[in-house]
C-alpha positions as CSV (number, residue, x, y, z in Angstrom):
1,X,-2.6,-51.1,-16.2
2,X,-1.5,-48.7,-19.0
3,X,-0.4,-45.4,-17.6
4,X,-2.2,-42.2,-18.6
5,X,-0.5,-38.8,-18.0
6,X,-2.3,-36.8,-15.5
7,X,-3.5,-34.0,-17.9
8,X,-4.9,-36.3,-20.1
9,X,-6.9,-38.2,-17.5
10,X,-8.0,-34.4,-16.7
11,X,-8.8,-33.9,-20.2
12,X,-11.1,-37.0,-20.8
13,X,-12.6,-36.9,-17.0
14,X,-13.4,-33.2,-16.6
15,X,-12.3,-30.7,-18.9
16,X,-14.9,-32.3,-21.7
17,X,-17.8,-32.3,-19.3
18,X,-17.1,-28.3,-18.9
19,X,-16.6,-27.7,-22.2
20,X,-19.1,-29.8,-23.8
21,X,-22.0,-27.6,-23.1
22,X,-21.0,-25.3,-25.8
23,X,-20.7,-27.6,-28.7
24,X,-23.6,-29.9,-30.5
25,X,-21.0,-32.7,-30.4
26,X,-18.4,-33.8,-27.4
27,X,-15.8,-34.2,-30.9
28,X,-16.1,-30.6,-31.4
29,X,-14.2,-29.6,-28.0
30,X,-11.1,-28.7,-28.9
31,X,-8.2,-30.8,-27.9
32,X,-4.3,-30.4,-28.0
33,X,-2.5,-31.6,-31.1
34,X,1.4,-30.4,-30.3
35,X,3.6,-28.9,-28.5
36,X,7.1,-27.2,-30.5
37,X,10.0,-25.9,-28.0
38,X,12.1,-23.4,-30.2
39,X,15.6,-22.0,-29.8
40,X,17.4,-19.7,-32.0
41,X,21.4,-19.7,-31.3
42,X,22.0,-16.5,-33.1
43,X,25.2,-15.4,-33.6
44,X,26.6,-18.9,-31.9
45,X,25.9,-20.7,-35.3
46,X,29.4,-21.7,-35.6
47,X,30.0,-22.9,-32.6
48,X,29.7,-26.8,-32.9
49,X,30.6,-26.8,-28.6
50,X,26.9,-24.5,-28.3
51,X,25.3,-26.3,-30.9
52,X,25.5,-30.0,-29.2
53,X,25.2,-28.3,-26.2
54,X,21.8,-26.4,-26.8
55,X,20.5,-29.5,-28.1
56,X,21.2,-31.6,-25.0
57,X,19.6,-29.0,-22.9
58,X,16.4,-28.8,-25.0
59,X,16.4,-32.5,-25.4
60,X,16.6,-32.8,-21.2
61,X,13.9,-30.1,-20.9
62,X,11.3,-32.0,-23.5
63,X,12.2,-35.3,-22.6
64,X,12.4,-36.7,-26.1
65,X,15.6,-35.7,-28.3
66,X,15.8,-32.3,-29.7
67,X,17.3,-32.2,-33.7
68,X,19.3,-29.1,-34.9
69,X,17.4,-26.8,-37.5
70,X,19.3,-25.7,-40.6
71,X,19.1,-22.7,-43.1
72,X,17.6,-23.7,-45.9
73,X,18.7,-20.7,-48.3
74,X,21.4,-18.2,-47.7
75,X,20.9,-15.0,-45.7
76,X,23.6,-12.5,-46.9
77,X,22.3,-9.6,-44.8
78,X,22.7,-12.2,-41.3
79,X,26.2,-13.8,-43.0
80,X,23.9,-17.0,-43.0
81,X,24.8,-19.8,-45.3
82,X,22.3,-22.9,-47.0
83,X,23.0,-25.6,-44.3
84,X,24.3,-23.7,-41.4
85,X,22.8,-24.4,-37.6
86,X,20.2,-21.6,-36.7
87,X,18.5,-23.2,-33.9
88,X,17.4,-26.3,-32.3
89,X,13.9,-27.5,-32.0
90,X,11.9,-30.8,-30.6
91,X,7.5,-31.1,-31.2
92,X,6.0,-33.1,-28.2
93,X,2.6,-35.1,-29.3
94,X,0.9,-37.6,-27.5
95,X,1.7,-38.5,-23.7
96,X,5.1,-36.5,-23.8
97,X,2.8,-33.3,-25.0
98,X,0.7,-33.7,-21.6
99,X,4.0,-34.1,-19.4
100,X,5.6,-31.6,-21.0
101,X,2.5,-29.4,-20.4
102,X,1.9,-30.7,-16.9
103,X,5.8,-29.9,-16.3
104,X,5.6,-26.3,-17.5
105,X,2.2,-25.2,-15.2
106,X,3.0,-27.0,-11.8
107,X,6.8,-26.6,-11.7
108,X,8.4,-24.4,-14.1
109,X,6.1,-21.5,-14.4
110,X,6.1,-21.3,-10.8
111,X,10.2,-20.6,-10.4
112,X,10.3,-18.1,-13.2
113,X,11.4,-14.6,-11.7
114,X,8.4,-12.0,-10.3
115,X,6.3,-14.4,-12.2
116,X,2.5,-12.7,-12.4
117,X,0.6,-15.1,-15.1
118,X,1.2,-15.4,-18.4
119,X,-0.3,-12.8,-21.2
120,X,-3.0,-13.4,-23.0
121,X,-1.5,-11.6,-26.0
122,X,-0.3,-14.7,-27.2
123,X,-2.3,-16.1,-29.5
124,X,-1.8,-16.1,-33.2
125,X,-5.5,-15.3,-34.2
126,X,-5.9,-19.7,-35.3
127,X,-6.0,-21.4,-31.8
128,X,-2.3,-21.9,-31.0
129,X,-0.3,-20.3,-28.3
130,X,3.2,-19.4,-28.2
131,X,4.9,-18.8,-24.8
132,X,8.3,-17.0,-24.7
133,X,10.5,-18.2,-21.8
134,X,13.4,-15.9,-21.3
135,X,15.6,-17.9,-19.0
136,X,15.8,-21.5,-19.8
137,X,17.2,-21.9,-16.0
138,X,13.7,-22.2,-14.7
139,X,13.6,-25.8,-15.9
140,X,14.4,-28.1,-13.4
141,X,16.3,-30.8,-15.9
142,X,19.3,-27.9,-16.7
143,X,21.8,-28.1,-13.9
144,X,23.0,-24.7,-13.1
145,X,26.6,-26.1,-12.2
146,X,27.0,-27.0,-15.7
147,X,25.7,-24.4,-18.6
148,X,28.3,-22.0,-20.0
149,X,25.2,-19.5,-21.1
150,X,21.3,-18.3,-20.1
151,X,18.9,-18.7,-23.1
152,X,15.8,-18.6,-24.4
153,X,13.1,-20.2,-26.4
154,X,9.6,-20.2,-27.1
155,X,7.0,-22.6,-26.4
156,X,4.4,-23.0,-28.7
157,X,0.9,-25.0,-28.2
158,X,-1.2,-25.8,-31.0
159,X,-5.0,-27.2,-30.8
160,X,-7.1,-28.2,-33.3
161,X,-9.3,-25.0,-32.9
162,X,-9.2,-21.6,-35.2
163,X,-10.7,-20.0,-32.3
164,X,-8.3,-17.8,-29.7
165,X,-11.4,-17.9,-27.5
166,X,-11.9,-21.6,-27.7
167,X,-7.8,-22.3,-27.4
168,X,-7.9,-19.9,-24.3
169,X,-10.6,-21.4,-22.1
170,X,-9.2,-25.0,-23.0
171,X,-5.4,-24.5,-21.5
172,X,-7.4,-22.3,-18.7
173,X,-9.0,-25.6,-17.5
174,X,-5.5,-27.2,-17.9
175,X,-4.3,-25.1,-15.4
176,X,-2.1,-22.7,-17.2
177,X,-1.8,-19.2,-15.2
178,X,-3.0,-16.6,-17.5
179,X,-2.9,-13.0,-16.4
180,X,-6.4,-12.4,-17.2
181,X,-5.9,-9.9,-20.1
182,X,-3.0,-8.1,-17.9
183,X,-5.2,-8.0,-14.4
184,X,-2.3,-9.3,-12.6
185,X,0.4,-6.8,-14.3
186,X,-2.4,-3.7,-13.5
187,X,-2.9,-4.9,-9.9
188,X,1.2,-5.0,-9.6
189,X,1.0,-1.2,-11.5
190,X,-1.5,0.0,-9.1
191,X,-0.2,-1.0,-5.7
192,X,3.5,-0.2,-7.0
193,X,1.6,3.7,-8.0
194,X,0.1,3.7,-4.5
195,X,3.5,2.7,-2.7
196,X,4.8,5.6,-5.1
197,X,2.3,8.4,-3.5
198,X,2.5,7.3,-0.1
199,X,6.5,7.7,-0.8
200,X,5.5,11.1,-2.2
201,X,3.3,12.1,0.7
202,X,5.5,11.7,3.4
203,X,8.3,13.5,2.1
204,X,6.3,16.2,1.4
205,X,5.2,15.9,5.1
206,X,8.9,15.5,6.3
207,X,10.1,18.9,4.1
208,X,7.3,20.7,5.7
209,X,8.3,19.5,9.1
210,X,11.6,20.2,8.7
211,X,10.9,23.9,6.8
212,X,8.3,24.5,9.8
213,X,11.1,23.8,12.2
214,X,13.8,25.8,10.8
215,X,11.5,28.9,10.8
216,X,10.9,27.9,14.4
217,X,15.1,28.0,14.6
218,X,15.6,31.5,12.7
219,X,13.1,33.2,14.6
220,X,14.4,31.9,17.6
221,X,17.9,32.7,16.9
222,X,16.4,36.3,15.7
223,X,14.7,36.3,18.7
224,X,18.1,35.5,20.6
225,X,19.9,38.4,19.3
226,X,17.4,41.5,20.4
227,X,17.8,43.1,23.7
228,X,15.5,42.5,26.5
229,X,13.6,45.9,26.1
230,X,13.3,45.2,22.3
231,X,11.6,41.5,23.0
232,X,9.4,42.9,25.6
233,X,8.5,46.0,22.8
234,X,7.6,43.1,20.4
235,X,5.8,41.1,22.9
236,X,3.9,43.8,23.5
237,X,3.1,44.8,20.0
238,X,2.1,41.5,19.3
239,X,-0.4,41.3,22.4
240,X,-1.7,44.7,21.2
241,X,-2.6,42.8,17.8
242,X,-4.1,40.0,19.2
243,X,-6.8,42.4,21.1
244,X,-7.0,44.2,18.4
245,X,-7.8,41.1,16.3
246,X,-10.3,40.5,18.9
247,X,-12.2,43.2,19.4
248,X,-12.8,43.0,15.4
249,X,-14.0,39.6,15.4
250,X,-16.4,40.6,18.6
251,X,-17.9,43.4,16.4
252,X,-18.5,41.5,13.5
253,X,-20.0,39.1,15.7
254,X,-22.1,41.6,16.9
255,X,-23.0,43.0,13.5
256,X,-23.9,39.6,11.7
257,X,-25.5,38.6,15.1
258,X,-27.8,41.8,14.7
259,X,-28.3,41.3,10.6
260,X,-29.6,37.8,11.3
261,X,-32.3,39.3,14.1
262,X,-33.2,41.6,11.3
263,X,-33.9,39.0,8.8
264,X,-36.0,37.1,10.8
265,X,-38.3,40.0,12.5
């Protein structure tokens, strides 16, 4: 029985019949062509020890051996020379495109760090979509016990579509997580703003506590420091208020009582 990579079989069993409803012909739903893995080593371009080493990671992550890019002109302003390393690089077609693919959704993806979806932001405008992937740790062919340095690289998946639309809604029904034009990093936003106010909120409530609590304290200490005959004189004054206060509110009672009899007869 010849083997058939699990996204393909996808592909040719159920993401045509989705997609085939918006095209005259089941040729014209778009399709992968390639996947390219890409890896600049910057300033490490002399370092034949990084070099080898970059390209045996890469070639573990792709399954399928990774070759060395060169410069092909000099680059005075980047001390770059014709023929110097400036990256390593490996294009996946074919079964090893869908277990690549497969790979990257269901295992790697998952284990990058406060990983929300992937932005839709990157497509080119032609069909093709290029990933970036800041740690190259979150593959599970690099051994953590054995790299010297954390890199990058970007992923880039091409189809045979000019449409970002068309490109989009195919690796959708392969599975890939996008973020829904940024839903997931607003959701995030908003409940990270909400845990901000309700932060906000109760230390407000906390320094009004506290501030109600130290005026309780002063006044108490104030209190603390009159005589006896001077605390009864304030008690006093204060009761005095408060039937005052009372009486007022039992005319205008009275009055507003009487206006409203007025109105009505």
């Amino acid at each position: 029985m010849t083997y058939t990579p699990r996204l393909k079989q996808k592909y040719n069993s159920e993401i045509v019949n989705k997609l085939k409803g918006n095209y005259k012909s089941v040729m014209q739903v778009p399709k992968l062509v390639k996947i390219s893995l890409n890896q600049g080593v910057g300033n490490e371009s002399t370092d034949k020890k990084f070099i080898d080493t970059a390209q045996q990671e890469m070639s573990a992550i792709a399954g399928q051996k990774a070759l060395v890019t060169k410069s092909k002109k000099d680059i005075s302003n980047f001390k770059v020379r014709k023929g110097m390393p400036v990256g390593v690089m490996v294009t996946l077609r074919g079964n090893k495109m869908y277990e690549f693919l497969d790979r990257l959704i269901s295992a790697t993806l998952p284990r990058v760090r406060d990983f929300k979806g992937v932005p839709k932001k990157g497509f080119d405008g032609r069909g093709n979509y290029t990933l970036g992937i800041k740690e190259h740790i979150v593959f599970q062919e690099i051994d953590l016990d054995k790299i010297n340095k954390i890199t990058g690289m970007d992923i880039t998946i091409v189809t045979d579509t000019n449409s970002d639309d068309e490109a989009f809604n195919l690796l959708k029904e392969f599975g890939m997580p996008f973020s829904e034009n940024g839903a997931a990093k607003k959701e995030a936003e908003e409940a990270e703003q909400k845990r901000q106010e309700a932060i906000k909120r109760e230390a407000e409530e906390t320094a009004r506590a506290e501030a109600a609590e130290e005026e309780e304290k002063k006044e108490a200490d104030r209190r603390a420091a009159l005589s006896q005959e001077e605390r009864d004189k304030e008690d006093a004054e204060a009761k005095a208020n408060e039937d005052t206060d009372s009486e007022e509110n039992k005319d205008n009672n009275e009055k507003s009582a009487e206006a409203d009899n007025s109105k009505n007869k």
